[in-house]
Backbone as CSV, one residue per row, in Angstrom:
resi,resn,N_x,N_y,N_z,CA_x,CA_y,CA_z,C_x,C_y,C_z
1,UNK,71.756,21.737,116.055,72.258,21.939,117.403,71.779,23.270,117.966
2,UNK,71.595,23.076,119.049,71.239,24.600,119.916,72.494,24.782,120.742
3,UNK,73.113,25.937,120.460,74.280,26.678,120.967,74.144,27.836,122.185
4,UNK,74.700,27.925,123.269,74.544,29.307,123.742,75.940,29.535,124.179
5,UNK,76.313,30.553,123.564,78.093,31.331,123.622,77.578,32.292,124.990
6,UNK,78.516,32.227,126.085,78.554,33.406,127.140,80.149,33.543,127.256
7,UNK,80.098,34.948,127.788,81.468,35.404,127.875,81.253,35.288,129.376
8,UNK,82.596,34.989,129.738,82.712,34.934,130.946,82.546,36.478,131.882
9,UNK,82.068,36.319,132.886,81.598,37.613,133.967,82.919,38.987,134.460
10,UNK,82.052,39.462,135.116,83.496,40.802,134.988,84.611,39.712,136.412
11,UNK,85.793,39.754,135.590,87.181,39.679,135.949,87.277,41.416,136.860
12,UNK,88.797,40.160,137.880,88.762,41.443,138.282,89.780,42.204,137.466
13,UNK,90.555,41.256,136.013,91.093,42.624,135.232,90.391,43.293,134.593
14,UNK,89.064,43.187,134.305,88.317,44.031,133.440,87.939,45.420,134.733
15,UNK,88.598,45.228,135.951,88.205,45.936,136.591,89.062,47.058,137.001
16,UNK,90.578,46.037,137.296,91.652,46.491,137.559,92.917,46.450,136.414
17,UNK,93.284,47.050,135.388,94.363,46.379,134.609,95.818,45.967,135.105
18,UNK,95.388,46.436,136.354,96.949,46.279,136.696,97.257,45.235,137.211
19,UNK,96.017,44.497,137.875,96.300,42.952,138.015,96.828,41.904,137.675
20,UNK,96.905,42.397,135.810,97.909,41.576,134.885,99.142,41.673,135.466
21,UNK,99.759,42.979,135.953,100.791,42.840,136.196,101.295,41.994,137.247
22,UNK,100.513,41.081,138.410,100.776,40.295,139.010,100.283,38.949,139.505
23,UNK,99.265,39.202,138.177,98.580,37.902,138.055,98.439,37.472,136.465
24,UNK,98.896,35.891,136.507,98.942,35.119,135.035,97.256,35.207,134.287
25,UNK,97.066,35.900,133.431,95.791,35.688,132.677,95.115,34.720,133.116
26,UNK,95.807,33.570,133.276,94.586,32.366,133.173,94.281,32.132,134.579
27,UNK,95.009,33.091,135.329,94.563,32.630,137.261,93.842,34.181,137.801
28,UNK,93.087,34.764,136.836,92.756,35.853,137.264,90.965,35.771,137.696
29,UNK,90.487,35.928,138.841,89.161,35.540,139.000,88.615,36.540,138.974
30,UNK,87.247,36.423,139.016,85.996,37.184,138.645,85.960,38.000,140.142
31,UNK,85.422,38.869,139.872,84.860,39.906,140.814,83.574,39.858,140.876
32,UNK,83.218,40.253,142.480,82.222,39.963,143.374,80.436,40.131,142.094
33,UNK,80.520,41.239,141.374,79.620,41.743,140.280,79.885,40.404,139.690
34,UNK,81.092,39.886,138.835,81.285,38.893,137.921,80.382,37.460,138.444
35,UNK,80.265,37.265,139.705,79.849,36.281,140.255,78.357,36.417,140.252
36,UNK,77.991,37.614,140.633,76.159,37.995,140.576,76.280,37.911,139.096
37,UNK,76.808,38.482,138.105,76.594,37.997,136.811,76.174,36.618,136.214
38,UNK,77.042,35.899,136.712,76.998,33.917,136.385,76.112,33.842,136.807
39,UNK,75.143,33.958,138.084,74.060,33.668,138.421,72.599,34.023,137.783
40,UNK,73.064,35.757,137.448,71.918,35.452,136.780,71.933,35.159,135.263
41,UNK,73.076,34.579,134.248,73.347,33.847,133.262,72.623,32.572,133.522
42,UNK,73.045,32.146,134.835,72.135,30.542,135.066,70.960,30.675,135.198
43,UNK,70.342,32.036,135.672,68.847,32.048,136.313,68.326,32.292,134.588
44,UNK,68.962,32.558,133.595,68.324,33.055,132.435,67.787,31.650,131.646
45,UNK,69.282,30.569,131.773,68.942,29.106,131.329,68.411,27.847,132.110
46,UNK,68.110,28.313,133.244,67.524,27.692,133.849,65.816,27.715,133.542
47,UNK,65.294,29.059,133.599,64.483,29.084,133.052,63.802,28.886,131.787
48,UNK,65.301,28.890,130.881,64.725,28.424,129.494,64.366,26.923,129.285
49,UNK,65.080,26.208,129.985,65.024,24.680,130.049,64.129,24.047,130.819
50,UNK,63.547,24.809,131.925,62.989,24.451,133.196,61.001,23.922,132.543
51,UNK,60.636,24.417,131.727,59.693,24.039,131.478,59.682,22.654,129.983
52,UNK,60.770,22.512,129.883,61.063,21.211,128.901,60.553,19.908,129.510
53,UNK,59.967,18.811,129.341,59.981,17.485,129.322,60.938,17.127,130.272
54,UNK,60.606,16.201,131.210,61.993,15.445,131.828,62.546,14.389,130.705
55,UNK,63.902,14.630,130.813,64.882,13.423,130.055,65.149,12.361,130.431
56,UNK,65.061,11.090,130.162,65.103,9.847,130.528,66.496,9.553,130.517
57,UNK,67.109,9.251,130.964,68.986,8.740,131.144,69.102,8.321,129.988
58,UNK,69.773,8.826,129.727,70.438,8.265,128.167,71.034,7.203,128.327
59,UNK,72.171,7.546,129.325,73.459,6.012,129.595,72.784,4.672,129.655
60,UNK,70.980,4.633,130.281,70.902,3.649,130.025,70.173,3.281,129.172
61,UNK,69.761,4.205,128.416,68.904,3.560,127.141,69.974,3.383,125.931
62,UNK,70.913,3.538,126.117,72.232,3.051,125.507,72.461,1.862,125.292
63,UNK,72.522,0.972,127.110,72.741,-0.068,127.710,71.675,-0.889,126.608
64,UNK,70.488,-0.182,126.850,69.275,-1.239,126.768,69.315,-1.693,125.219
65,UNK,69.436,-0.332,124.361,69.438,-0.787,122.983,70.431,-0.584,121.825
66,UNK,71.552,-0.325,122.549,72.722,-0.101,122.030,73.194,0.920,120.987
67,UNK,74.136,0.669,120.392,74.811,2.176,119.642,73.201,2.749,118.718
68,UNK,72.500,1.800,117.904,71.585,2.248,117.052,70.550,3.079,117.568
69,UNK,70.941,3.512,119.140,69.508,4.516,119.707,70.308,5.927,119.893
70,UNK,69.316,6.667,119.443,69.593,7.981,119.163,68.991,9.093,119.643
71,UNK,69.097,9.060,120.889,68.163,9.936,121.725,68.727,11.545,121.863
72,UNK,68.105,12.220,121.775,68.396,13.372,122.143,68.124,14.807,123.422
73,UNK,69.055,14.481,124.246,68.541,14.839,125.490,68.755,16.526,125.368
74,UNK,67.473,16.693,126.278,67.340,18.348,125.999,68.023,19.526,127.286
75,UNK,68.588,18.699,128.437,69.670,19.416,128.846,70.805,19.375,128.588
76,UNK,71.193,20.604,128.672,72.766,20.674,127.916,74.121,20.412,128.476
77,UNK,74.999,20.054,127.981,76.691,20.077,128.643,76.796,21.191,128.664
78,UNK,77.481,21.470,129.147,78.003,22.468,129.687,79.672,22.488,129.204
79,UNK,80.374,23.404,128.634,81.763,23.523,128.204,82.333,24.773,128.624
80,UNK,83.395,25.050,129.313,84.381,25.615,129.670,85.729,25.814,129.455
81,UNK,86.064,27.061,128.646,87.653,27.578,128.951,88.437,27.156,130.150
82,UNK,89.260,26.985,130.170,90.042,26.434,131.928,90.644,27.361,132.493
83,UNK,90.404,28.783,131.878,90.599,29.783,132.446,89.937,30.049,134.014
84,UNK,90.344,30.679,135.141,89.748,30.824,136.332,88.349,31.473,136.079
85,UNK,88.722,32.212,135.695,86.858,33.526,135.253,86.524,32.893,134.561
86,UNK,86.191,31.594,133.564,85.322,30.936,132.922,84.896,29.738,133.772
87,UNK,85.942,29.426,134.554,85.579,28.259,135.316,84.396,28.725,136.414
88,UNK,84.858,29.562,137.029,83.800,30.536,138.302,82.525,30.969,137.585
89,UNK,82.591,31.451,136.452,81.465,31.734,135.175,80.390,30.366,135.631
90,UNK,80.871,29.421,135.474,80.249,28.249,134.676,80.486,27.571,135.938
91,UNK,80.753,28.184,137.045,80.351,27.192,138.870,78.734,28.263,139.286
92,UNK,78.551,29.315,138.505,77.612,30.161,138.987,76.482,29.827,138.193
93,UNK,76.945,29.147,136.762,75.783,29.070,135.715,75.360,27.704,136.230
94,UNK,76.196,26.567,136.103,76.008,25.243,136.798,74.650,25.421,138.199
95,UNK,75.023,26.257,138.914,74.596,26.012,140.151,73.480,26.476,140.082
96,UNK,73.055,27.788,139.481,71.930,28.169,139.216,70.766,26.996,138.406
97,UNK,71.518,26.287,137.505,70.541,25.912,136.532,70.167,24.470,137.321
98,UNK,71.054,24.261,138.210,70.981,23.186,138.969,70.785,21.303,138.409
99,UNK,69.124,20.997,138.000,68.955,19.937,137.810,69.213,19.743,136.422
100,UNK,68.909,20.587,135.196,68.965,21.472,134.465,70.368,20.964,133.441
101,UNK,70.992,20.803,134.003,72.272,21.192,133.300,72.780,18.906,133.449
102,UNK,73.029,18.661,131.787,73.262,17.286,131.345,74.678,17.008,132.463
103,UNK,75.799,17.376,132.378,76.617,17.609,132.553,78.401,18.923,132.299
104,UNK,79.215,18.576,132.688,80.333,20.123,132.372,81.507,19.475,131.926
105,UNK,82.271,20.242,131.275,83.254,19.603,130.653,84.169,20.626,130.204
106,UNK,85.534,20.888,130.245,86.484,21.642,129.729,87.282,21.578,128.329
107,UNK,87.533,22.799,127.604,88.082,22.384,126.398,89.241,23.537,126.239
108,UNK,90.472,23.106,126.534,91.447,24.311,126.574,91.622,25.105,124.759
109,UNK,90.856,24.803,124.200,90.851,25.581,122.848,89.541,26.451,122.933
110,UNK,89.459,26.517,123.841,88.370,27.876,124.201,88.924,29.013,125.307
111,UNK,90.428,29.085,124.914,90.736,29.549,125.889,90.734,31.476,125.609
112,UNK,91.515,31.882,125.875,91.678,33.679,125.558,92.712,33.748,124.589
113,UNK,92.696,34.638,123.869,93.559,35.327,123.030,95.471,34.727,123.484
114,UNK,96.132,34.406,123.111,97.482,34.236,123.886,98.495,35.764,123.581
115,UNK,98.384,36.659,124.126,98.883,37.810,124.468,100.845,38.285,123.786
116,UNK,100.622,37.232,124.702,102.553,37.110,124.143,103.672,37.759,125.270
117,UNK,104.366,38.499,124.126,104.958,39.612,125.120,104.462,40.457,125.512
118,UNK,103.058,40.775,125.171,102.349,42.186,125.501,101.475,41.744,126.313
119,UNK,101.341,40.363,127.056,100.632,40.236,128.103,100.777,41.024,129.092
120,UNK,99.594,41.784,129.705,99.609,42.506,130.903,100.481,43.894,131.124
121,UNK,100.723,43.859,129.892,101.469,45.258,129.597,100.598,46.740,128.918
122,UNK,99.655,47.566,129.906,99.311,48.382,129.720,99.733,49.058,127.906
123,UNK,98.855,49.090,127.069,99.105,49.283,125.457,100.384,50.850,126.034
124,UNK,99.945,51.986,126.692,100.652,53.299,126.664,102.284,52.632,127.085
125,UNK,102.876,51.649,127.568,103.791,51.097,127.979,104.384,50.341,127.119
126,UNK,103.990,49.946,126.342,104.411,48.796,124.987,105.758,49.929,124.258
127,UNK,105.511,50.814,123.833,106.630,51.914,122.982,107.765,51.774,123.413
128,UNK,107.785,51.590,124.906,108.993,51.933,126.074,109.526,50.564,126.129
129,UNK,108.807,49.673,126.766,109.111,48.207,126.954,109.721,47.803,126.037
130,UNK,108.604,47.726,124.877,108.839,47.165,123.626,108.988,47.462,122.383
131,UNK,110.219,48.647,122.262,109.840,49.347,120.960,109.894,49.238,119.595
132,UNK,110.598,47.750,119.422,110.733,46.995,117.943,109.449,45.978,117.510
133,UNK,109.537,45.420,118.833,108.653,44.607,118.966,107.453,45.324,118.766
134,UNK,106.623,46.341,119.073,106.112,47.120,119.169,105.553,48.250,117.469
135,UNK,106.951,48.315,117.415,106.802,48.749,115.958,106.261,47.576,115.110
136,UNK,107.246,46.907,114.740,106.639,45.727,114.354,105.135,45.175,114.146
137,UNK,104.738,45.263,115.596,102.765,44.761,115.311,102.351,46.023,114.877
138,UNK,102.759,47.127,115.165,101.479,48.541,114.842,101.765,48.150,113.281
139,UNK,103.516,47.975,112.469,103.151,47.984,110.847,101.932,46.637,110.647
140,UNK,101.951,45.652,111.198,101.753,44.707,110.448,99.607,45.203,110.783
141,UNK,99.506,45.737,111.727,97.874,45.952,112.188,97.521,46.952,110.827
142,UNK,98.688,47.768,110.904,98.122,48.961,109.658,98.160,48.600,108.536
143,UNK,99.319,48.007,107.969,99.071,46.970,106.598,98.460,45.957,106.427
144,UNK,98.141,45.428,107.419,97.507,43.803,106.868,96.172,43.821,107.728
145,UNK,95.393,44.688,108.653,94.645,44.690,109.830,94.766,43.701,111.093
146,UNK,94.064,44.219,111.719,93.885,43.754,113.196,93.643,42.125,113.238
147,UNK,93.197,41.488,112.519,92.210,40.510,112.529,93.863,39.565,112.509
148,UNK,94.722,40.017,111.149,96.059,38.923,110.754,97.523,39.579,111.414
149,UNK,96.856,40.687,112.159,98.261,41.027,113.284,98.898,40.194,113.955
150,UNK,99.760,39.038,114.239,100.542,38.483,115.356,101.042,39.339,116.405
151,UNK,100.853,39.033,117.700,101.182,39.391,119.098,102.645,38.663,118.636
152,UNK,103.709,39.717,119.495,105.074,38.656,119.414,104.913,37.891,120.409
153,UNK,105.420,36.731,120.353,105.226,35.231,121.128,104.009,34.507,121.478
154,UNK,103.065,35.525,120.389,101.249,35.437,120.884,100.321,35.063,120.090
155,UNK,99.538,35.492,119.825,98.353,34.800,119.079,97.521,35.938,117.893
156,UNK,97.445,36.155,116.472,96.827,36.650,116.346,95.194,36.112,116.417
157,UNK,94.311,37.611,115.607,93.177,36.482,115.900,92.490,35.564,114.898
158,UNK,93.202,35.698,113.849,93.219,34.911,112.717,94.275,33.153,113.805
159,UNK,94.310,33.384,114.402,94.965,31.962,115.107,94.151,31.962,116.195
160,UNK,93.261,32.662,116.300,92.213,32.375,117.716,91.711,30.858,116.775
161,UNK,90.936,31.594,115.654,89.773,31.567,114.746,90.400,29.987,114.541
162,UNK,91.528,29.639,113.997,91.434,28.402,113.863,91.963,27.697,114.405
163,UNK,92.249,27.814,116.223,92.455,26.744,116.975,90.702,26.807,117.409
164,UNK,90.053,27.313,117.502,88.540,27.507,118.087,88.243,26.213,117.012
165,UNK,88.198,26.365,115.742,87.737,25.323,114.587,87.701,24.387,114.580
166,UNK,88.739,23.672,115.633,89.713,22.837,115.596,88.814,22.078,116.810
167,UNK,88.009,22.597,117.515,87.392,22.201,118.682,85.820,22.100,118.316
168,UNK,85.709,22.320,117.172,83.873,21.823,116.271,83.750,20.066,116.359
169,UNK,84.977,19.668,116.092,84.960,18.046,115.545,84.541,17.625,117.453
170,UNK,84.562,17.984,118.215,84.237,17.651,119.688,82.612,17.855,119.499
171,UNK,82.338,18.867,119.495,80.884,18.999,119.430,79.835,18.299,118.595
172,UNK,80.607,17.618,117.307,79.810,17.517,116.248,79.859,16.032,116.593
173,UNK,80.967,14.995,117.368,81.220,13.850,118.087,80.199,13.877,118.974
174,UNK,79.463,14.683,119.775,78.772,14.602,120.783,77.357,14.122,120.525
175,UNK,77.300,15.429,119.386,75.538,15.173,119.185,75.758,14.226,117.855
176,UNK,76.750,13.566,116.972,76.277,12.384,116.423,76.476,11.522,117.360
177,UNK,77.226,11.174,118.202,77.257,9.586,118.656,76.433,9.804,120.278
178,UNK,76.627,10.166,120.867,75.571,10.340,121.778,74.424,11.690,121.828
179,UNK,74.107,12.135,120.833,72.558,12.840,120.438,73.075,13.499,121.701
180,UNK,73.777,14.965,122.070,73.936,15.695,122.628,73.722,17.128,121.794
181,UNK,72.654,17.467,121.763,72.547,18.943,120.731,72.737,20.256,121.323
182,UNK,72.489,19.959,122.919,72.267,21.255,124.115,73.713,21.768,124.156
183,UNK,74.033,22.815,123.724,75.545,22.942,124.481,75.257,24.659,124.768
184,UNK,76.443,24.469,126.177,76.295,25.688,126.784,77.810,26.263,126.837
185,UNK,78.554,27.175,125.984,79.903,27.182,125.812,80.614,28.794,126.667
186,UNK,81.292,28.382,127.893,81.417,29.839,128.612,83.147,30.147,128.191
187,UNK,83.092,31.203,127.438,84.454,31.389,126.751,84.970,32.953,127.313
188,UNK,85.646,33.329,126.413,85.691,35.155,126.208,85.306,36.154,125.027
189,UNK,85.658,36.784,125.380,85.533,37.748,123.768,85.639,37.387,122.703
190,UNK,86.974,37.548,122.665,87.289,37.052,121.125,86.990,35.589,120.537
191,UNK,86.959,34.843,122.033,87.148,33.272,121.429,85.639,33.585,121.239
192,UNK,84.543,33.829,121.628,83.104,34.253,121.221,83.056,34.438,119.683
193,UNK,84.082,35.233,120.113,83.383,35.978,117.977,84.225,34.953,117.137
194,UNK,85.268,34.390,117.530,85.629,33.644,116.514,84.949,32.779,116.354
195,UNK,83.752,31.747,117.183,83.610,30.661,117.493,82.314,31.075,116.244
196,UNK,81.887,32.332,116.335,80.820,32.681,115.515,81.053,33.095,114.345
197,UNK,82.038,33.383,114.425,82.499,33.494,112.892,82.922,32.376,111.603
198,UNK,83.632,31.431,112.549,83.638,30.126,112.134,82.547,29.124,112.011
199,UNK,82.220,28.919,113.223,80.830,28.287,112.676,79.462,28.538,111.499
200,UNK,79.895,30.252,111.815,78.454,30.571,110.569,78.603,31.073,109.257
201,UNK,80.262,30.943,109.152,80.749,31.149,107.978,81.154,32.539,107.596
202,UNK,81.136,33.463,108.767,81.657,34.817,108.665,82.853,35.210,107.881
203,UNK,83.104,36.649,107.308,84.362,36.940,107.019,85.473,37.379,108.220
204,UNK,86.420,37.584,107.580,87.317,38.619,108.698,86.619,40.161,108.712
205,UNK,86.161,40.329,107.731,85.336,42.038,107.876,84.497,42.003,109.118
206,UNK,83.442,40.889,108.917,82.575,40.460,109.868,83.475,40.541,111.424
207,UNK,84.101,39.799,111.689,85.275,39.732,112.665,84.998,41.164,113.318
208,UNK,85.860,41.744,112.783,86.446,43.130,113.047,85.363,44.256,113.259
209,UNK,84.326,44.037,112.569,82.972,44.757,112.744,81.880,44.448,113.998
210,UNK,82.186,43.027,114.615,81.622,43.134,115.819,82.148,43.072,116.860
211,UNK,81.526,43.884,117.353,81.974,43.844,119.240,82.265,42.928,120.133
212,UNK,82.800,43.086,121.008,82.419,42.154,122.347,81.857,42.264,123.190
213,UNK,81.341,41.285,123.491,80.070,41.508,124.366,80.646,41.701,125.341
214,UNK,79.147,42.081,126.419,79.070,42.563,127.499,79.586,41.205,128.288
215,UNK,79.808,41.170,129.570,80.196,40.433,130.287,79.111,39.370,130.476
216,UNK,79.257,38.198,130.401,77.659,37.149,130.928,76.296,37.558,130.251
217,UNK,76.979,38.186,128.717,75.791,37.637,127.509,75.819,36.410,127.119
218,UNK,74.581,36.552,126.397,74.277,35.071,126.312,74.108,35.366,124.470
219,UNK,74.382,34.089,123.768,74.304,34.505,122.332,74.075,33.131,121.842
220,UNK,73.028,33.156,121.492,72.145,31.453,120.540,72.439,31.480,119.078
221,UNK,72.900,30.446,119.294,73.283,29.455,117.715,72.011,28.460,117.675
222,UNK,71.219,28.430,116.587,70.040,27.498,116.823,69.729,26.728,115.236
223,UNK,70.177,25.909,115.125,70.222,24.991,113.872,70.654,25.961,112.826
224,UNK,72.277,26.759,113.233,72.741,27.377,112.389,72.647,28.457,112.196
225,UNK,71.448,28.707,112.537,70.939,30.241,112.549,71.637,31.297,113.563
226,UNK,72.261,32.070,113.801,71.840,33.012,114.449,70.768,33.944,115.424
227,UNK,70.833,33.346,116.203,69.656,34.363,116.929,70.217,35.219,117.261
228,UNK,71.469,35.591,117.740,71.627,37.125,118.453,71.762,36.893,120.005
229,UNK,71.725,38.516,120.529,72.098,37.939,121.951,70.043,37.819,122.772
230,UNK,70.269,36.781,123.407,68.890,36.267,123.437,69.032,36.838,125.781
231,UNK,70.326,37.322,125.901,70.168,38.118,127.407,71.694,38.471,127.472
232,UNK,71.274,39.307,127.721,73.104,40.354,128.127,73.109,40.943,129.609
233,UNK,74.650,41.146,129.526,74.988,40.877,131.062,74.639,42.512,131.866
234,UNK,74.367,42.645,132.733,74.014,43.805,133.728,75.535,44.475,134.387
């Protein structure tokens, strides 16, 4: 399979934090930059695809010779978080790549981190707000690390990692029964690194040792391999 992981474009909380405070994570949209970002994410795969072979319709060479044909079409689906900034991500990548792109599709296990009680709560504010609660995650980050910390009412990221897992058996349905290998997956951060960590067999060290990307990088999975980030965001 050929993979490309993008994080979704600058939000306007990556801009503003205080937006959390009056806007739900998952209804928070991209900013005006975030939007020139998606575009040129699409102008990057557009061009990668744009000199490929035209693809013959699958649906009907289906028709013609039924389940035993196994074609493999070389534009990709397209998959989306149902988050607002992944959705707007992936209306900018869509549009750019235009003819380009197989079709789009949503998978709410690609969604963001689930926060908890500490959603949208500035970290210097957590002590005050929340000071058991609070205590609580700093012991469990310092004894056990970051990676198997639980958010109260939230998600650690050892629970990103295997609801993300949980959403392979979709992909791996695609390209066996309809020879779909192209996928184009617009997520976030963390669900990024987990998705890569899981798939390529990473540790939790691994985890915790890489970054998050820049906003509307692009990062290829290519028959397993690793390529790295193959365009990062401006």
């Amino acid at each position: 399979m050929r993979i490309f992981l993008v994080r979704h474009g600058q939000s306007m909380g990556n801009v503003d934090q205080s937006v959390h405070l009056t806007t739900a994570d998952h209804a928070i949209p991209l900013s005006d930059r975030g939007k020139e970002q998606a575009t040129g994410a699409g102008e990057f795969l557009r061009d990668f695809y744009k000199d490929l072979p035209s693809v013959p319709d699958y649906a009907a060479m289906r028709e013609s010779y039924g389940d035993v044909m196994r074609f493999k079409p070389q534009r990709p689906r397209v998959w989306t978080s149902p988050y607002l900034r992944t959705r707007q991500t992936a209306d900018g990548i869509c549009e750019a790549m235009g003819k380009h792109v197989l079709d789009r599709r949503e998978h709410i296990l690609l969604c963001e981190q689930q926060f908890g009680l500490f959603d949208g709560i500035p970290d210097e504010e957590l002590p005050v707000k929340y000071p058991d609660e609070h205590a609580h995650y700093k012991k469990q980050e310092e004894f056990e690390g970051r990676f198997w910390a639980r958010m109260p009412l939230g998600e650690s990221r050892f629970d990103v990692a295997t609801r993300v897992h949980q959403a392979f058996g979709t992909f791996h349905r695609d390209a066996n029964r309809h020879g779909i290998n192209d996928i184009v997956i617009v997520c976030h951060g963390v669900t990024m690194r987990a998705f890569l960590m899981m798939w390529l067999h990473h540790t939790p060290e691994w985890f915790e040792a890489e970054k998050n990307p820049k906003n509307c990088s692009i990062r290829l999975i290519e028959d397993s391999e690793d390529q790295g980030y193959v365009y990062e965001g401006f």
